[in-house]
C-alpha positions as CSV (number, residue, x, y, z in Angstrom):
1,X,-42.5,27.7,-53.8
2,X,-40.5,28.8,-50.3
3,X,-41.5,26.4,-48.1
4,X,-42.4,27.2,-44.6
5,X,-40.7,25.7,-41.7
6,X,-42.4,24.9,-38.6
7,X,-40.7,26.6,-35.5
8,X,-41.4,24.2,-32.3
9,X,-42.3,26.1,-29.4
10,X,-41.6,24.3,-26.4
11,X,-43.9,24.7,-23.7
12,X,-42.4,25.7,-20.1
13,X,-43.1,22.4,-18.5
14,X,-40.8,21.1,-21.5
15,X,-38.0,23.3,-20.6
16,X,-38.1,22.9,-17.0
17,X,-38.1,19.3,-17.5
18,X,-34.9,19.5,-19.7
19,X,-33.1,21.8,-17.1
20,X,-34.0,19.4,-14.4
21,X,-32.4,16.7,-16.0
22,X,-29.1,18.7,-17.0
23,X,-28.8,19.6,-13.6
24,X,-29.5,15.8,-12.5
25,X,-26.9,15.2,-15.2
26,X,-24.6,18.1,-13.9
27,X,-24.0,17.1,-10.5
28,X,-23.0,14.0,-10.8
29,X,-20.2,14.5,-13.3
30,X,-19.0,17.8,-11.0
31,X,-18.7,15.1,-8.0
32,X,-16.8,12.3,-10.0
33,X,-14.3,15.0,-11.3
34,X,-13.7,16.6,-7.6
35,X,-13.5,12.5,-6.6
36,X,-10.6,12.0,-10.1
37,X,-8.8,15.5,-8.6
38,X,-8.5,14.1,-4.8
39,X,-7.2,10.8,-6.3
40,X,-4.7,12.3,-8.1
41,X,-3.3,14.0,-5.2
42,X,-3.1,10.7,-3.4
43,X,-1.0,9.3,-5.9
44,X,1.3,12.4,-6.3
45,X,1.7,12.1,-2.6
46,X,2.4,8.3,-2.3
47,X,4.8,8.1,-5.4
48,X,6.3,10.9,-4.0
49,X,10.3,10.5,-4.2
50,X,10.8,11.8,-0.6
51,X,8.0,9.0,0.2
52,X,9.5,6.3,-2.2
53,X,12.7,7.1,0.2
54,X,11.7,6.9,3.4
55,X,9.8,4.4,3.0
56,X,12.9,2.4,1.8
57,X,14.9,3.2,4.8
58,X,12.2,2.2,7.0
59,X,11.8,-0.7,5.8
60,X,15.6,-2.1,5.5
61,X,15.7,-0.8,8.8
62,X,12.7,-3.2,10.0
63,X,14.2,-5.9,8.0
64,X,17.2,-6.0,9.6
65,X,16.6,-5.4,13.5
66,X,13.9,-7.8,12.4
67,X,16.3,-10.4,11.4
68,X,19.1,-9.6,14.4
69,X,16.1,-10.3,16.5
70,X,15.1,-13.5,15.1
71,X,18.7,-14.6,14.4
72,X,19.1,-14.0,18.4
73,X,15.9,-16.0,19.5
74,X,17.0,-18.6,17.0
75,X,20.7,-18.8,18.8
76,X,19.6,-18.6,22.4
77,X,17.4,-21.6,21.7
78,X,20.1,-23.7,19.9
79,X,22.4,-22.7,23.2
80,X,19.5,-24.0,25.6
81,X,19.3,-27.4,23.8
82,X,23.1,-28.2,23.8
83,X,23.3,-27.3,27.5
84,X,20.0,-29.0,28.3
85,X,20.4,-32.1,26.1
86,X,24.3,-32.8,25.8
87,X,23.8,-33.3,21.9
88,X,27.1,-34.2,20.8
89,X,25.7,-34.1,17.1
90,X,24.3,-30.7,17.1
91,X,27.7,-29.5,19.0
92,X,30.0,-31.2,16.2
93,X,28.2,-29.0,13.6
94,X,28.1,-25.4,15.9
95,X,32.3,-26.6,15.8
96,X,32.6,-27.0,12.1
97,X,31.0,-23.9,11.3
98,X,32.7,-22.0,14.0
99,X,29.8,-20.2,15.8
100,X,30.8,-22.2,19.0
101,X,31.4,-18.8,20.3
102,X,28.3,-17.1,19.7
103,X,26.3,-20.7,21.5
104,X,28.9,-20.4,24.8
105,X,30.7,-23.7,24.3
């Protein structure tokens, strides 16, 4: 005996319903891959080898007028005490490593 099969009708209030919620569900996924695309171009661009380059350069650059500078302040006030203070002690050691030049003495 064939049996019969029941064919569920959905009503329209059933169908709008499920379209609502794929396009609640739609949306959402649309926006989080646009916001996976533009993050990927940010990283393309910052591991970027002309990037990666530059940014080396600049920053051995910095590192070393950063360390003339400091290596100057750092001279000018060892010169300032020895003239100020007489210290034979700190002038014996600027004469054994040689840099009595660079102090003025």
């Amino acid at each position: 005996m064939p049996e019969k099969t029941k064919s569920k009708k959905r009503s329209p209030a059933r169908k709008e319903n499920i379209s609502k919620t794929e396009t609640e569900i739609t949306a959402p996924l649309c926006e989080l891959k646009e916001s996976i695309e533009q993050l990927e171009d940010r990283i393309d661009k910052t591991n970027s080898i002309r990037r990666v380059f530059w940014k080396g350069v600049l920053t051995g650059l910095g590192g070393a007028i950063g360390a003339t500078i400091i290596f100057a302040i750092l001279i000018s006030i060892i010169s300032w005490i020895i003239n100020e203070t007489q210290a034979t002690w700190l002038q014996a050691i600027i004469e054994a490593f040689g840099i009595d030049i660079a102090v003025g003495k």
